[in-house]
C-alpha positions in Angstrom: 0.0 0.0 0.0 2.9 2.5 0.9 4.5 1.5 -2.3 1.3 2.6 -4.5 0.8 6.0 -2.1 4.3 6.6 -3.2 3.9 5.9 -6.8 1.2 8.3 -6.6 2.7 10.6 -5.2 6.0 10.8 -8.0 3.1 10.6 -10.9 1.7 13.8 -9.3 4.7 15.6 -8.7 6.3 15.0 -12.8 2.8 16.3 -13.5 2.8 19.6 -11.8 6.4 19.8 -13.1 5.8 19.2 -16.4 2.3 21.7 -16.3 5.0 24.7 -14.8 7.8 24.2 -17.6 5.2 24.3 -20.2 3.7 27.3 -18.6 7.1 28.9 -18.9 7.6 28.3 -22.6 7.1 31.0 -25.1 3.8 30.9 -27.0 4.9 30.6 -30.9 3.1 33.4 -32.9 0.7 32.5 -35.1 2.1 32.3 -39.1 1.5 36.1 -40.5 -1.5 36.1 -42.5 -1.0 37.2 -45.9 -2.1 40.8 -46.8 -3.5 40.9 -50.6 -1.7 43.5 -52.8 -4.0 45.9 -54.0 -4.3 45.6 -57.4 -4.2 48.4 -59.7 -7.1 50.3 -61.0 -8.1 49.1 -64.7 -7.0 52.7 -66.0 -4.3 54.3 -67.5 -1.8 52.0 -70.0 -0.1 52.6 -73.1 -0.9 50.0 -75.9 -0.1 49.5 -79.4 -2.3 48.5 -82.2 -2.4 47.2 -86.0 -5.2 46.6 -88.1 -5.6 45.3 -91.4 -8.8 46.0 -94.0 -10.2 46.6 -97.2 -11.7 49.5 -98.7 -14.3 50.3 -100.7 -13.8 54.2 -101.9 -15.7 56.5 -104.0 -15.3 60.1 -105.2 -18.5 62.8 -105.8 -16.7 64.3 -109.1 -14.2 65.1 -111.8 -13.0 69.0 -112.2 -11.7 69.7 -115.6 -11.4 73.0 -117.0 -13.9 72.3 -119.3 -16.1 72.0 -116.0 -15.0 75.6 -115.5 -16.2 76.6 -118.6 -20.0 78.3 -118.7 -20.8 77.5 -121.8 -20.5 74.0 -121.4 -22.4 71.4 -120.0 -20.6 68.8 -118.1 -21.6 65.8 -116.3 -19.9 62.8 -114.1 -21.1 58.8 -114.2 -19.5 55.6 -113.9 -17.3 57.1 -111.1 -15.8 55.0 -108.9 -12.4 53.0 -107.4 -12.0 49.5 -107.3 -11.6 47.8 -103.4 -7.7 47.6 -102.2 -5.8 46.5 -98.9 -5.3 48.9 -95.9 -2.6 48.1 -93.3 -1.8 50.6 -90.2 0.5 50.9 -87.3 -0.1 53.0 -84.3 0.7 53.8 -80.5 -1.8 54.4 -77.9 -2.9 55.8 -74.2 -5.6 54.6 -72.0 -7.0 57.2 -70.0 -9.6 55.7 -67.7 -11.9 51.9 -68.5 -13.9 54.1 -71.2 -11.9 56.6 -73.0 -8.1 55.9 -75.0 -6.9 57.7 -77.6 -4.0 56.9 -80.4 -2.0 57.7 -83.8 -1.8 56.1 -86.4 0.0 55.6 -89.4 -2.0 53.8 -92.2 -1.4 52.9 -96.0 -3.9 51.8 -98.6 -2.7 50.3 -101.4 -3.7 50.8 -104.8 -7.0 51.3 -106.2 -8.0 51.6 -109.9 -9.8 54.1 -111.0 -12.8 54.9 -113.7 -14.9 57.5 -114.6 -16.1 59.8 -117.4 -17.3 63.5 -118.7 -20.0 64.2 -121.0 -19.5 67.8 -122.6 -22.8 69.2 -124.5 -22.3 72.3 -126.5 -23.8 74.0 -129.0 -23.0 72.4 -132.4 -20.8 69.2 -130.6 -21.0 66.5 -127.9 -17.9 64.9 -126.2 -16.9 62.2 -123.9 -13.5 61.8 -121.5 -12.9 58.3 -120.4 -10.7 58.3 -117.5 -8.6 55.6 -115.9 -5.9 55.4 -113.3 -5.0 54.6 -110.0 -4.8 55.8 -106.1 -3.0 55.4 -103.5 -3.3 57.1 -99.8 -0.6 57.5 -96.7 -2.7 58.7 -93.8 -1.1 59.8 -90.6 -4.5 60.8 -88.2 -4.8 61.1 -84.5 -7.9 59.2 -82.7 -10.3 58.8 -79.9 -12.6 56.0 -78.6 -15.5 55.7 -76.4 -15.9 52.1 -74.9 -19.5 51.2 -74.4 -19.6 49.0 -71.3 -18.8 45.3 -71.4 -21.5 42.1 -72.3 -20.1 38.3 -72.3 -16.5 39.9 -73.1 -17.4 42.1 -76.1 -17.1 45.8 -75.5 -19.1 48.4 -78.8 -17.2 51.0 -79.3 -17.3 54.6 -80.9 -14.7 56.9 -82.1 -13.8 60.1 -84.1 -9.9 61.2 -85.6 -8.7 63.5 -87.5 -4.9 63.9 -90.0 -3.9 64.4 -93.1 -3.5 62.1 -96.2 -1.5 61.8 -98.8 -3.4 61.4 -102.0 -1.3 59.9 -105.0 -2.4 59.4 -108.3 -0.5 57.1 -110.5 -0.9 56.3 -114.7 -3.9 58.4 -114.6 -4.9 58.8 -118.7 -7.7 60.7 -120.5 -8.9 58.4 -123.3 -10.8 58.4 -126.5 -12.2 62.2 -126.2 -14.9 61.8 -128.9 -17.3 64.9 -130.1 -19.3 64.7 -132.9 -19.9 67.8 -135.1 -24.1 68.3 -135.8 -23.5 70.5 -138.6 -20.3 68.8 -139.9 -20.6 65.1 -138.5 -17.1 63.4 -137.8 -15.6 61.4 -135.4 -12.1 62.0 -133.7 -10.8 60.6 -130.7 -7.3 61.5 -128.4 -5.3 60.0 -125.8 -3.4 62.4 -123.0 -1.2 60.9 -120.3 -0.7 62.3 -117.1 2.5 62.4 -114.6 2.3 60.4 -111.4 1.7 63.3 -109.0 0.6 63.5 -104.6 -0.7 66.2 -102.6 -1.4 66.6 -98.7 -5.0 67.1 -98.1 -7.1 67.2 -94.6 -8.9 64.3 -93.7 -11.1 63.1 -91.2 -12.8 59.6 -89.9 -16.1 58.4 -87.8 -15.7 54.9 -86.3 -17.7 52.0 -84.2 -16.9 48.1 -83.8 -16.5 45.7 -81.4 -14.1 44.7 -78.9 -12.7 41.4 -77.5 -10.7 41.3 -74.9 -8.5 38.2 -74.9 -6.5 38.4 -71.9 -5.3 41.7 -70.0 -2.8 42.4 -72.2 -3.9 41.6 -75.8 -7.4 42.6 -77.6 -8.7 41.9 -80.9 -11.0 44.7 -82.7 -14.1 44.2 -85.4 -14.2 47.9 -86.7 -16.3 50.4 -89.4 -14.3 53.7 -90.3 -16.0 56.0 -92.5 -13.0 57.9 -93.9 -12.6 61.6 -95.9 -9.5 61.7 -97.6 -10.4 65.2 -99.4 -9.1 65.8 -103.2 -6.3 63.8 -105.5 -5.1 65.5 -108.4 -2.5 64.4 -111.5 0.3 65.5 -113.2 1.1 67.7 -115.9 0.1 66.3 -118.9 1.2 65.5 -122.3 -0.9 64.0 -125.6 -0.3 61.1 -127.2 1.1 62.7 -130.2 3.5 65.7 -128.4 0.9 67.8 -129.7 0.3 69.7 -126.4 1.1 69.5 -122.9 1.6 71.4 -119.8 0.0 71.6 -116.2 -3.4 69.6 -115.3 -6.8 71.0 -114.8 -8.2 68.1 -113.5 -9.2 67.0 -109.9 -10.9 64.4 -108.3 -13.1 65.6 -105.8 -14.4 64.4 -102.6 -12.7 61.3 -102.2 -14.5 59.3 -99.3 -14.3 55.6 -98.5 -15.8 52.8 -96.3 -13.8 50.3 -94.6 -13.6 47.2 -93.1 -10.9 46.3 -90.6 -9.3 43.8 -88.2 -7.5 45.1 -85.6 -5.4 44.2 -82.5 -4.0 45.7 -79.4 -1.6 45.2 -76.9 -1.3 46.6 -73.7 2.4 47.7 -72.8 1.5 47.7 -68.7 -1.1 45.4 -67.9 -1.3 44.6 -64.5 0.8 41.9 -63.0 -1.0 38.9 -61.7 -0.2 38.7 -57.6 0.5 35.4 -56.1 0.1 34.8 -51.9 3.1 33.6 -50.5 3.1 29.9 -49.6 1.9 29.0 -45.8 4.9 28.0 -43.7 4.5 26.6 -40.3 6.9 25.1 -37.9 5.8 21.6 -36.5 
């Protein structure tokens, strides 16, 4: 029995020793919990963009100087430019998640061109065939409205404004024909035109659509109704030496519809924060 008391007694005593160095241990501090970085606003980047497209251009009229002329009556049909490529480069800002801005340069390839004049006079009647081609450097400034955001597709809106560089190339004034009334005859002329550009002002309207494919990259559906303003030839020379000197003739109002497939890519996007691992001591 005394053997058991003092068993006892030990087991209670390594207790309450054990109980009072525990007591006296430091307490471990819990593993620091991890603070999120705040992540940046979605505003403010620079971005570049390129876009690729076709046109479809068209001009309101042909100035000659037998336009000029008041005793003649002069008319414009079957004016028009065939469709040709577009291809731009340009650099970018976003200002806030609704309005960015850019500039653009942009060239659009060649475009053949056709048209004609009828001139009515007293005692004649004539015809000038025209053919040819265009050409366009555009260097314009932009801005965009985003629209909001549905199922990843963000409408958009935009205005710009430049200057382009209107180049006509192998531009050529065939077959003038007139026919006398009171003498009837035939005759017919060919006059070929230097390749010749001029600077003009022009301006756009745009709208499309928007995808966003990850934060940093974002593919564009786009409409741009462009004026590119006037395009002009050459001096001139006919087909047999027997004249030439400075052009007369313009082509007016040159406007175009286009199609185009675009891209961006953001420069800044925001990083993509990662919580440290959990470490604890065991």
């Amino acid at each position: 029995m005394r053997s058991v008391k003092s068993l006892l007694a030990a087991g209670a005593a390594s207790l309450i020793s054990s109980v009072a160095f525990a007591a006296d241990m430091p307490i471990a501090a819990p593993p620091p919990m991890y603070a999120p970085v705040a992540q940046p606003a979605d505003f403010g980047g620079w971005y570049l963009r390129g876009d690729i497209g076709m046109t479809n251009q068209s001009a309101k009229r042909i100035d000659s100087a037998a336009a000029q002329n008041p005793n003649l009556s002069v008319g414009t049909f079957g004016l028009g430019f065939d469709s040709s490529p577009l291809f731009d480069l340009g650099v970018g800002y976003r200002f806030n998640n609704w309005f960015r801005a850019d500039v653009i340069g942009q060239y659009r390839g060649r475009a053949n061109f056709h048209g004609a004049n009828s001139v009515i006079a007293p005692g004649f009647a004539g015809n000038d065939s025209y053919s040819g081609s265009k050409s366009e450097f555009v260097v314009m400034a932009n801005a965009y409205v985003d629209l909001g955001t549905w199922w990843c597709i963000t409408p958009f809106i935009g205005a710009g404004v430049g200057g382009s560089y209107n180049r006509i190339s192998g531009f050529r004034d065939d077959g003038f024909q007139y026919v006398a009334i009171n003498n009837p005859q035939l005759t017919s002329s060919s006059t070929y035109f230097a390749d010749n550009g001029k600077w003009n002002l022009a301006w756009a309207a745009h709208a499309g659509l928007a995808y966003k494919v990850n934060p940093g990259f974002t593919v564009e559906l786009a409409y741009s109704y462009m004026d590119l303003g006037d395009a002009a030839p050459g001096n001139f020379r006919a087909f047999d030496n027997s004249s030439s000197g400075a052009s007369t003739i313009k082509i007016k109002d040159i406007t175009s519809h286009d199609v185009k497939l675009g891209v961006r890519w953001e420069l800044n996007s925001p990083p993509v924060y990662a919580p440290p691992p959990l470490v604890t001591k065991g």
